[in-house]
TORLUMDO-731814 format. One line per 4 residues: number of its first residue (from 1); for each residue x, y, z of N, C-alpha, C. Coordinates in pm, whole numbers, padded with zeros to 5 digits. Layout:
NUM = X:Y:Z:X:Y:Z:X:Y:Z ~ ...
! end
This chain:
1 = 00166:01966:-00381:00210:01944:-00245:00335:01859:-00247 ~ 00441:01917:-00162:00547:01827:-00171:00625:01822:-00017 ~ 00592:01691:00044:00617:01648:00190:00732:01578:00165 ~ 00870:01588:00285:00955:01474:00257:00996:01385:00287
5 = 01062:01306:00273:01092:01159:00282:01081:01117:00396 ~ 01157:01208:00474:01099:01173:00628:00997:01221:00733 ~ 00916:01312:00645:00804:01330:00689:00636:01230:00649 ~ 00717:01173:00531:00630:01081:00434:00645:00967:00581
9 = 00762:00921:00600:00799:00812:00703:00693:00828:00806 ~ 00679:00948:00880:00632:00955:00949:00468:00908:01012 ~ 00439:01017:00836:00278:00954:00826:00266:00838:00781 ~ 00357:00757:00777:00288:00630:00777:00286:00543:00888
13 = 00381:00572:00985:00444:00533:01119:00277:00548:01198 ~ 00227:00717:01166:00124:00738:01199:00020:00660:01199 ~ 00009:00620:01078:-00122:00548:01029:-00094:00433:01062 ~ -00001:00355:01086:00031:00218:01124:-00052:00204:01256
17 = -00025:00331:01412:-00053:00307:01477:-00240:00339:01500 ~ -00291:00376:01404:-00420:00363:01397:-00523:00256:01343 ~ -00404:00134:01313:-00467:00019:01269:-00448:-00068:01421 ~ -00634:-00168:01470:-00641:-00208:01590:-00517:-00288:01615
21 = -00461:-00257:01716:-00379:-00373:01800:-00414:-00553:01759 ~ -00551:-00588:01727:-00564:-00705:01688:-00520:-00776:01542 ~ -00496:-00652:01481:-00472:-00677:01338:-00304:-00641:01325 ~ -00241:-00513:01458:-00115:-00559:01422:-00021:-00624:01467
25 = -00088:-00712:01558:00005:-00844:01589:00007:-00931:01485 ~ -00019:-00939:01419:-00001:-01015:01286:00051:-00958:01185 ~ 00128:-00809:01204:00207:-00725:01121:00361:-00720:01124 ~ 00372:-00823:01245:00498:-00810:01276:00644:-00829:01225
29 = 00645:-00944:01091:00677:-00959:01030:00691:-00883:00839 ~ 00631:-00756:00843:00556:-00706:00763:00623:-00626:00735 ~ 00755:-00556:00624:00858:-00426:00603:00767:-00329:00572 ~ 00766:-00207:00606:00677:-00090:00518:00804:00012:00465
33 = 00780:00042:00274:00887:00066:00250:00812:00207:00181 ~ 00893:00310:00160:00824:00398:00094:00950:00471:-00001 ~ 00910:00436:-00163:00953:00428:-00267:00896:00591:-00317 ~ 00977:00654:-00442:00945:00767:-00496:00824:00712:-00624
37 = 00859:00602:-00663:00733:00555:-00805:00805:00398:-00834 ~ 00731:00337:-00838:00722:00181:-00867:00844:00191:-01042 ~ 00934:00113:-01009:01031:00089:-01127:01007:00012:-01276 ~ 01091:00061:-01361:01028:00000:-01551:00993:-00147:-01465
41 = 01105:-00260:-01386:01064:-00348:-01408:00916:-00423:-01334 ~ 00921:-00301:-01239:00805:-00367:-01173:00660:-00350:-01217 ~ 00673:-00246:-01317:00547:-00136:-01388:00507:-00254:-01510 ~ 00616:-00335:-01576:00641:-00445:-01679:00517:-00574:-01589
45 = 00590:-00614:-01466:00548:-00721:-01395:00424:-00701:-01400 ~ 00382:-00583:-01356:00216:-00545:-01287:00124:-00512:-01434 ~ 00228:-00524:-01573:00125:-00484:-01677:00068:-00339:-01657 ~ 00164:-00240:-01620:00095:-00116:-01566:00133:-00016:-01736
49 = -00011:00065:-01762:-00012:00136:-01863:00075:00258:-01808 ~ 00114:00316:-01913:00193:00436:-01933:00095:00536:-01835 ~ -00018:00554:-01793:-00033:00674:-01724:-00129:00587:-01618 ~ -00101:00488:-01562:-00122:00479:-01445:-00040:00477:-01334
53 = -00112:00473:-01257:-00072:00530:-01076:-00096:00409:-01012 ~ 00003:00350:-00934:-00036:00279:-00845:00055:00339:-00700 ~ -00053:00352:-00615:-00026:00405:-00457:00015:00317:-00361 ~ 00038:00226:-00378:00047:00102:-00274:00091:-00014:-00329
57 = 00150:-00118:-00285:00164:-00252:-00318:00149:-00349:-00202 ~ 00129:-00447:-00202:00164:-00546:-00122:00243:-00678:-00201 ~ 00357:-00682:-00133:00426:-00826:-00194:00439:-00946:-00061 ~ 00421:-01064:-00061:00465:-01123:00017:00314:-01267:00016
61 = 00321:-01352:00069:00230:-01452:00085:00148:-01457:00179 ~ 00019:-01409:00112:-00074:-01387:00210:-00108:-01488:00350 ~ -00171:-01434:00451:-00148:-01520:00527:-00255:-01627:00557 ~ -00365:-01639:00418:-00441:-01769:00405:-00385:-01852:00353
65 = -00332:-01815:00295:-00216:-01914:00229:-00127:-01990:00281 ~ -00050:-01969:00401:00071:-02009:00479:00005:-02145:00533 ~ 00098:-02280:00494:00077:-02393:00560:00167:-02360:00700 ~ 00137:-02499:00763:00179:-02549:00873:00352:-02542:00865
69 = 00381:-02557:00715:00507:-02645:00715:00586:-02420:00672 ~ 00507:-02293:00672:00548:-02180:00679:00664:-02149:00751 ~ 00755:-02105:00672:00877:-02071:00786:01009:-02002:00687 ~ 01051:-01969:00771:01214:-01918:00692:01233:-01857:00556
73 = 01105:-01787:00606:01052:-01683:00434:01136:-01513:00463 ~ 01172:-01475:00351:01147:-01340:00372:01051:-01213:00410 ~ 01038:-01125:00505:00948:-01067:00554:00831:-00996:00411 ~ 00713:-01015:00435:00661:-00943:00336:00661:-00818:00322
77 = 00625:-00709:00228:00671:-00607:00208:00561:-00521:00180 ~ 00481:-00374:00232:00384:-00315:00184:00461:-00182:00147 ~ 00451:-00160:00012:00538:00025:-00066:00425:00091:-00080 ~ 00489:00227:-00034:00426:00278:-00064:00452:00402:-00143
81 = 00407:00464:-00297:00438:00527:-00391:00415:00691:-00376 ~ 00496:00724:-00307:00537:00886:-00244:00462:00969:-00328 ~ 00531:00976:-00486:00463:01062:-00605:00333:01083:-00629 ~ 00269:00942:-00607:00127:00883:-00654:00077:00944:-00570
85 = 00088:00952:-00417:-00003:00943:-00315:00023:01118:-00333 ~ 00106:01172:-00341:00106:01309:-00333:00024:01391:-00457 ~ 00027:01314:-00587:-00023:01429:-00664:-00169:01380:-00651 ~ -00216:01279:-00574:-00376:01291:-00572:-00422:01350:-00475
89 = -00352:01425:-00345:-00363:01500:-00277:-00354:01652:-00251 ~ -00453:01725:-00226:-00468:01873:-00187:-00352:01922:-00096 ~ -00357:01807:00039:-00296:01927:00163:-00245:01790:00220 ~ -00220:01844:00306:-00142:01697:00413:-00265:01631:00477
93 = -00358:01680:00537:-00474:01619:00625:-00509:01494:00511 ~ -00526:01536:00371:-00592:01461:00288:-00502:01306:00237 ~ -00322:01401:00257:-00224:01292:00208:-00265:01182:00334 ~ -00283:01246:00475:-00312:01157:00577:-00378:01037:00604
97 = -00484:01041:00525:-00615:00997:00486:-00607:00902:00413 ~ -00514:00917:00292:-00495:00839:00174:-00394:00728:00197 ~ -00292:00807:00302:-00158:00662:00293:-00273:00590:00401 ~ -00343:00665:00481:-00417:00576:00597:-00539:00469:00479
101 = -00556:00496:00426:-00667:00393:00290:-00595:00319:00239 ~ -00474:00320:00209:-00365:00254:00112:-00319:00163:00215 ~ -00289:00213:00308:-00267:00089:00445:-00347:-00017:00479 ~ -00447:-00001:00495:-00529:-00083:00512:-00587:-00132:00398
105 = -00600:-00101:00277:-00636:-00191:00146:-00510:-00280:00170 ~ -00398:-00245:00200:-00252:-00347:00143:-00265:-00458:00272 ~ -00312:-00428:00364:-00302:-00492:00501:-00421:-00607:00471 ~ -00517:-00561:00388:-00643:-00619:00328:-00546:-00771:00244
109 = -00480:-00751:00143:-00421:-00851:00106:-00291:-00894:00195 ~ -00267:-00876:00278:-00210:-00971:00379:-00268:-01081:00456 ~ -00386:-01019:00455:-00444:-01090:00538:-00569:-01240:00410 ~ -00473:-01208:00308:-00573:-01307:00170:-00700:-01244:00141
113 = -00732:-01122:00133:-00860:-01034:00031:-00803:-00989:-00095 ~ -00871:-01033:-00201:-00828:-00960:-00301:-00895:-00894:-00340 ~ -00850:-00797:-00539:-00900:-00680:-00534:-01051:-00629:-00507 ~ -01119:-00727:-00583:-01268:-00711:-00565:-01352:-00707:-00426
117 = -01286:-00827:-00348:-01346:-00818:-00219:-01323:-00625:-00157 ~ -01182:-00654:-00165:-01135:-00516:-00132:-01204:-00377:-00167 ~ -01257:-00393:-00299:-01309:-00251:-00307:-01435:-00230:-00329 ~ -01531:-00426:-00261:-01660:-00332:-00213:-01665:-00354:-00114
121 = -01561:-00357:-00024:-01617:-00278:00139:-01537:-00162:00127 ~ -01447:-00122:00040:-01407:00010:00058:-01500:00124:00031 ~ -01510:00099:-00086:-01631:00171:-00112:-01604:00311:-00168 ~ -01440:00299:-00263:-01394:00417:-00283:-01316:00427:-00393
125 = -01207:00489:-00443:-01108:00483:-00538:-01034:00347:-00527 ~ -00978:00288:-00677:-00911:00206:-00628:-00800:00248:-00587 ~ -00697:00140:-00589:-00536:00199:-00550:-00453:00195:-00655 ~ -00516:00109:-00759:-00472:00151:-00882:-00516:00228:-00966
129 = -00494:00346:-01004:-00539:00434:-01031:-00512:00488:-01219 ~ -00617:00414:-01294:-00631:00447:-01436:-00674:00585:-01484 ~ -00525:00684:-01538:-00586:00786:-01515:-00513:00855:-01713 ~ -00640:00942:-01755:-00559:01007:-01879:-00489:01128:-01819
133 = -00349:01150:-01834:-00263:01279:-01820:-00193:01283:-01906 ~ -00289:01439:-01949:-00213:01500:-02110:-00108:01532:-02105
! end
């Protein structure tokens, strides 16, 4: 399956607006960027093996974290990995589904959950995705 760049935009525009109004007033500050595959140096940073997948990122300081004295930061940033999310997908309904899971896991660490909390209430694939491809 191969959707493009600005249709990728779209569905995520989509899925943004299916996360509650209570959770995205606190998004406001929040870039959503959508990348073709996470770069050597960032694959280095994250310790990522030669055939893994990662679908999502979140960068930025969670917001349990933020003191009083918070301010005059750069906006945080959630990517999302075009390639990744596409070759684990059948059709578009399914790509739908997935940037919509990847959103809200990344929105999950904005809000200070990390991985573990994260993936037992998900209750699903992770988002990093350890995979053998021959």
């Amino acid at each position: 399956m191969n959707i493009s760049h600005q249709q990728f935009e779209e569905i995520i525009r989509t899925s943004f607006q299916k996360i509650p109004p209570q959770f995205r007033q606190y998004l406001e500050n929040v870039a959503f960027v959508l990348e073709e595959t996470p770069d050597a140096e960032l694959r280095r940073e994250l310790q990522l093996r030669p055939n893994d997948e990662l679908l999502g990122l979140y960068q930025g300081v969670p917001r349990t974290r933020r003191g009083a004295g918070f301010g005059n930061a750069l906006p945080d940033k959630i990517t999302f990995y075009r390639l990744a999310l596409q070759d684990r997908c059948e059709n578009a309904e399914a790509l739908r589904e997935e940037v919509l899971d990847v959103l809200k896991h990344e929105i999950g660490h904005h809000f200070g959950m990390d991985e573990a909390q994260l993936e037992s209430i998900e209750g699903r694939r992770p988002i990093l995705a350890r995979r053998n491809r021959g």
